[in-house]
C-alpha positions in Angstrom: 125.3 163.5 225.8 126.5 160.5 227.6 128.8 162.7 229.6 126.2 165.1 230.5 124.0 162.4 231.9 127.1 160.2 233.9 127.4 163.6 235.5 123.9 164.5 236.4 123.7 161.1 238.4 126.6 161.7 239.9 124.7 164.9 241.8 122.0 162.8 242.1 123.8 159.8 243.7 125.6 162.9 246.2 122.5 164.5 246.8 120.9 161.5 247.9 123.9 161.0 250.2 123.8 164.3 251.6 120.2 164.0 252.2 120.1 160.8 254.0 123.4 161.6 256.4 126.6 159.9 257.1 127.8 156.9 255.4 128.0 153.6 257.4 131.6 154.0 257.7 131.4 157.8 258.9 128.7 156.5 261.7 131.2 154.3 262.8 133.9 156.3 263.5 132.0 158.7 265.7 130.6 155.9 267.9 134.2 154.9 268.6 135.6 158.6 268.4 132.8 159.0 271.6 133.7 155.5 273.6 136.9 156.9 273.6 136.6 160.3 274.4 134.1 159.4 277.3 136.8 156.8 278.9 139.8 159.9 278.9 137.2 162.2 280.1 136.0 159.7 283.0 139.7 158.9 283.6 140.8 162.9 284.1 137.9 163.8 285.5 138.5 161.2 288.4 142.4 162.7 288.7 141.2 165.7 289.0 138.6 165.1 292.0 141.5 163.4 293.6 143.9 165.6 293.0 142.0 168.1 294.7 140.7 165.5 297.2 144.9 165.0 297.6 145.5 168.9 298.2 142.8 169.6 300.6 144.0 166.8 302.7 147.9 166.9 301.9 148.6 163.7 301.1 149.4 164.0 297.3 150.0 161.3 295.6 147.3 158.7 297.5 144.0 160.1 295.7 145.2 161.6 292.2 146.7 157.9 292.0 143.2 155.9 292.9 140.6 158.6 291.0 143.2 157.6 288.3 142.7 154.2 288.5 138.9 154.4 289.4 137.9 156.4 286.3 140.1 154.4 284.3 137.9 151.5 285.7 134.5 153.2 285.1 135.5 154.2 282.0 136.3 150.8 280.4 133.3 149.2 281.8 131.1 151.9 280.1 132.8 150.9 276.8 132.1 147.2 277.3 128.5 147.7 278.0 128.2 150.4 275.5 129.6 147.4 272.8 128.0 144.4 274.3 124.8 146.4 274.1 125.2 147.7 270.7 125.8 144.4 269.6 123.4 142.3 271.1 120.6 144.8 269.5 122.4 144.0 266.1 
């Protein structure tokens, strides 16, 4: 009897889970999954446009080198706002 009602909270205990979402834990991974997804994505979308920017005006390595560095740039100060932010509201 004992064994039959350890597992029936054990559903209820995963049902409850399921019902409210991610664990803490979980939640935190995706927020720092997305900071760094978005500071690649800023980094290689700012090659790109200068690699582009580079073969329209044929001088190769001058503007795949700076949208590089720019995006890089951008993208690491949207991470530290995103935390200081994030923190400050905690």
């Amino acid at each position: 009897m004992d064994e039959k009602k350890n597992s029936i909270q054990r559903l209820k205990k995963g049902l409850k889970r399921f019902q409210t979402g991610a664990s803490e834990a979980e939640q935190g991974y995706g927020r720092y999954l997305h900071l760094g997804f978005t500071f690649a994505l800023a980094a290689l979308l700012f090659c790109y446009a200068g690699y582009r920017l580079d073969k329209w005006l044929g001088t190769l390595p001058i503007f795949t080198l700076l949208g590089t560095f720019l995006g890089g740039i951008g993208g690491f100060f949207y991470i530290y706002r995103e935390l200081t932010a994030r923190d400050s509201r905690k």
